[in-house]
PASENU-137999 format. One record per residue (C-alpha): residue in one letter; x, y, z. Coordinates in steps of 0.1 Angstrom, whole numbers, plus 5000, padded with zeros to 4 digits. Each point is the difference from the previous one (the first is absolute). Example, Ala and Ser with C-alpha at 12.3 -4.5 7.8 and 13.67 -1.06 7.14 Angstrom:
A512349555078S501450344993
REM end
This chain:
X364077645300X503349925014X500450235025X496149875007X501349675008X502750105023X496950145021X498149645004X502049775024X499749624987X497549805013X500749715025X498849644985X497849855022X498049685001X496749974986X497550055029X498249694993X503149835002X501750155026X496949985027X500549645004X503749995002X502250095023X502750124967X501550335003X497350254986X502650224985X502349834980X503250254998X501750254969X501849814976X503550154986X498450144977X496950205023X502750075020X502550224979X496950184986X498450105032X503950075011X500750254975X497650235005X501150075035X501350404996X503249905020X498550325020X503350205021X498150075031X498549645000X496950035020X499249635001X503249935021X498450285021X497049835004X501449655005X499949885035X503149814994X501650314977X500849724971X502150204971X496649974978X501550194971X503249824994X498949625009X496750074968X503250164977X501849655005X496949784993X499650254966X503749964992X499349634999X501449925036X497549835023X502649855024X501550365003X496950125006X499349735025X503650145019X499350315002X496549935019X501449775023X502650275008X497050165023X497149705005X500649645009X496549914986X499650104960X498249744991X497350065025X499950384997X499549974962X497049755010X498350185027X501350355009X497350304991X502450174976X496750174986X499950225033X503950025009X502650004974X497849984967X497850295019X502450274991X501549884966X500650264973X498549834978X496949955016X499250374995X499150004965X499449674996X500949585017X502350025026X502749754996X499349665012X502650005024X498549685023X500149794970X503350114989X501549895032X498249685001X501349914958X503550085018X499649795032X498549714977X503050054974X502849915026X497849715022X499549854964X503249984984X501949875030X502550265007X501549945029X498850245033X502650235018X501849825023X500750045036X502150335012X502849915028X498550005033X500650265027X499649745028X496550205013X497149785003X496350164997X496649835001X497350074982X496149865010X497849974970X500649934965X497750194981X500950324981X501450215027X502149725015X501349874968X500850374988X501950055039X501449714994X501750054966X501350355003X501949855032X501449714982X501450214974X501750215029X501649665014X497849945028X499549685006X495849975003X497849685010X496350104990X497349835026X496549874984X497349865017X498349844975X502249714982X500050214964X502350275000X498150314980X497750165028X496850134981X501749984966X499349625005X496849985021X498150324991X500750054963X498549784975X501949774979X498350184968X501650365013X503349845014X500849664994X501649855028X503649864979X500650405001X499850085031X502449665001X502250124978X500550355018X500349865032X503149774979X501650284993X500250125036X501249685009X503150034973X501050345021X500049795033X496550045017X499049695020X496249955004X498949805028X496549834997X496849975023X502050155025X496950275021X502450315013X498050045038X499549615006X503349824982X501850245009X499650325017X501550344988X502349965034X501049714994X501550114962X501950255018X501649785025X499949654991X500350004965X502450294994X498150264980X501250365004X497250174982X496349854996X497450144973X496249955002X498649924966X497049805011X497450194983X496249985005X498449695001X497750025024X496250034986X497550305005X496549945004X497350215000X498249905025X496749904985X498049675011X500349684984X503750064997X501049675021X497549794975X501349734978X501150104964X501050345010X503750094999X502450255003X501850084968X502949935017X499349625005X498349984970X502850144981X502949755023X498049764995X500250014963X503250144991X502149835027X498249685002X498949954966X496349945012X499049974963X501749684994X497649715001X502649875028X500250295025X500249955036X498550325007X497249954970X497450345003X496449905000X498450084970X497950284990X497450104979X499350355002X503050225019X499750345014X503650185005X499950295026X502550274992X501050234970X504049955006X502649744976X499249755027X496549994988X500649964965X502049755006X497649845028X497450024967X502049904973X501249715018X496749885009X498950034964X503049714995X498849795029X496749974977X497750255014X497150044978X499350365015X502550265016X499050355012X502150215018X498550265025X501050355005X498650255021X501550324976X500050044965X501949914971X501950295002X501449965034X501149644991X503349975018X501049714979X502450054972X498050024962X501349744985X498949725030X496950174999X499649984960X501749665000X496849855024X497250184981X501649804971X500049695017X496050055013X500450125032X496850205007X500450335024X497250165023X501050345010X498850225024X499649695024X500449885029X499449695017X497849995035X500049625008X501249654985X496649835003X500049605007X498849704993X498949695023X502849905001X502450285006X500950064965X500350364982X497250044980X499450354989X501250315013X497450315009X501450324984X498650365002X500750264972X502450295007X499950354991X503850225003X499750335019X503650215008X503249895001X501449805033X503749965013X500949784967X499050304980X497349794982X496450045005X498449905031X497549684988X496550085018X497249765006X497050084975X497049925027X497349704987X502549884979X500949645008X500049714976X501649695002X503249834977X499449664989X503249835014X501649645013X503150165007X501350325016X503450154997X501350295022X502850234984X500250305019X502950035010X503349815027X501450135030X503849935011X500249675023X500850145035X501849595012X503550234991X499150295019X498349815026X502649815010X503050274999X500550235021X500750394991X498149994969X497950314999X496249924974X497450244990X496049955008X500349784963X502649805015X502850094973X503150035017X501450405005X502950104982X502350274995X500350134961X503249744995X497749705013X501849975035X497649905026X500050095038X502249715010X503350094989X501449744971X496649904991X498450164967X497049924984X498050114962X497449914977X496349865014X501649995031X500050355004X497450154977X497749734998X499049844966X501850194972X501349954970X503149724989X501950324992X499750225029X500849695020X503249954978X501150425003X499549945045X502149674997X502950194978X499850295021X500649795031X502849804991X501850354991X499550085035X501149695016X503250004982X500450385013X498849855031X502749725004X502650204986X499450265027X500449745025X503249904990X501450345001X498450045037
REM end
């Protein structure tokens, strides 16, 4: 029986779904000490470690989980931070089921070890009991500039502050956080962590420089030769909206899940005193199968949505989102139509969504994504009763950087071209994350921005030897 329990991982306390669907509380609530050491002892302490292996960020998995067992959250917490500048958010929202957890010894005969939440109970241990964060290394009198704040930028942004370079972080919006603060719920990632990471950059010496738009305030020429920058890096990741196309898409109550989410997350639009209030709906249909959806769904379920459906033109098996957003809205009422997909937004007199045609899809062989190819099943159209429409298929990178520098060398998606250290066409300029791939995850984003900063500081140290 024991050896029986070292196989089950411990659950995650959650809110009640009644509760929790109209609240924007965290939904899960954290390991206690207690959850913790259990779940931390039966890591195998494995010699060929393939979790670091798998970790984007190559976090010494094995040893931080045999400090938290050994009773030592805060040198657990040290050990993480030796390799990511974001352990709070990783352990909220990174897909450790199919990275690091993927390939756990334990897994194989039984529960993987819950590595995500380990790192989180580590993260939460030091934000909680007020230990102090590192403080800043001497400088080495090199000035770099980073554009965007989300995950890639922050993660730049840290590994060259512990090196001594002196960084100043540029965000448009006037939140630092990128889409850990407009794009992830509050219930997933509430926004006093993302707060309290960004603190801790600031305690190494990173300056972050508010509603400041890189390609209008300033352009990337003018960081190189008015304000002194030696090396710039492009973390402005994809926050442009995909449409499909469809008609109706211009009507009133239909948004992008982009907006939709901003609106929400970084302008509290819930609150009974928002500026930027969204119109209420009855019945919501969420286009998209992706973590943007759920959220999109789950969030609209909050706003007091009677009725939310997402539509997805595959099946349930080729779900890109993670399980557990997808389990989390089915518990929260979030009806799904698969094998969808809409053909128009149909209107009202007055210009309003109201309804959206669908026709039934059939899957036939596999396409360049290595999923099925949806096909339209003829005769087959019906109609979702709907007041509201929300598109979540999918951003693109913003071109205003690329469009206004020169030397910058995009593909047909508009992500900027790289080489395999994130060094652009335009020497001094690199770039990573949603900027280059397109929407990703928070932890690939975090892996290009640490990658980067390794090869600016080989960058500016080759310059001094020149």
């Amino acid at each position: 029986m024991a050896d029986q329990q070292k196989m089950r991982r411990q659950p995650m306390p959650v809110l009640p779904p009644r509760e929790r669907v109209h609240s924007f509380a965290e939904v899960a609530r954290g390991y206690d000490e207690s959850e913790a050491v259990l779940e931390a002892a039966r890591c195998l302490n494995c010699k060929n470690a393939p979790c670091v292996k798998k970790c984007p960020v190559s976090i010494d998995i094995p040893r931080f989980i045999q400090k938290i067992s050994q009773g030592d959250p805060e040198g657990a917490y040290s050990v993480i931070t030796e390799q990511s500048s974001l352990p709070a958010v990783c352990g909220r929202v990174c897909p450790q089921e199919s990275q690091c957890e993927s390939v756990c010894t334990r897994g194989i005969k039984g529960d993987s070890i819950a590595i995500g939440r380990l790192e989180r109970y580590a993260a939460d241990y030091h934000r909680k009991s007020g230990n102090a964060n590192p403080s800043a290394p001497q400088k080495n009198n090199h000035r770099i500039a980073v554009i965007g704040s989300g995950p890639s930028g922050l993660s730049c942004a840290g590994e060259l502050a512990r090196r001594g370079y002196e960084v100043t972080v540029f965000e448009a919006l006037h939140q630092a956080g990128g889409v850990l603060v407009y794009g992830i719920p509050e219930f997933r990632l509430p926004k006093n962590i993302v707060k309290s990471e960004i603190a801790a950059l600031e305690s190494l010496g990173v300056t972050f420089r508010t509603n400041t738009i890189i390609g209008k305030t300033y352009t990337v020429d003018e960081l190189f030769d008015e304000e002194g920058f030696e090396a710039i890096f492009i973390g402005s990741g994809a926050g442009l909206p995909r449409f499909s196309g469809i008609p109706g898409e211009s009507l009133c109550g239909v948004y992008s899940a982009n907006e939709f989410l901003t609106r929400t997350n970084l302008m509290k639009a819930y609150l009974p005193d928002s500026s930027t209030p969204i119109r209420p709906a009855r019945k919501v249909a969420v286009i998209g199968g992706g973590n943007v959806a759920m959220d999109a769904a789950r969030v609209a379920k909050r706003l007091g949505a009677k009725d939310v459906t997402i539509v997805y033109r595959r099946s349930e098996e080729e779900l890109p989102a993670r399980r557990e957003e997808y389990e989390n809205a089915m518990e929260e009422g979030v009806h799904f139509q698969f094998l969808t997909a809409p053909i128009q937004i149909l209107s009202d007199v007055k210009g309003f969504a109201r309804g959206m045609l669908c026709e039934k899809m059939t899957l036939g062989e596999p396409d360049v994504s290595g999923r099925r190819r949806p096909i339209p099943v003829p005769d087959s159209d019906f109609i979702v009763d709907t007041d509201c429409v929300i598109v979540a298929i999918g951003t693109s990178p913003n071109p205003l950087i690329t469009s206004t520098t020169d030397g910058i060398i995009t593909n047909q998606k508009g992500g900027i071209e790289t080489d395999e250290n994130g060094m652009t066409s335009r020497p001094g300029v690199f770039a990573g994350g949603d900027a280059v791939t397109g929407a990703a995850t928070v932890i690939l984003a975090m892996s290009a921005g640490k990658k980067a900063a390794a090869a600016i500081d080989r960058y500016i140290q080759n310059k001094k030897e020149a």
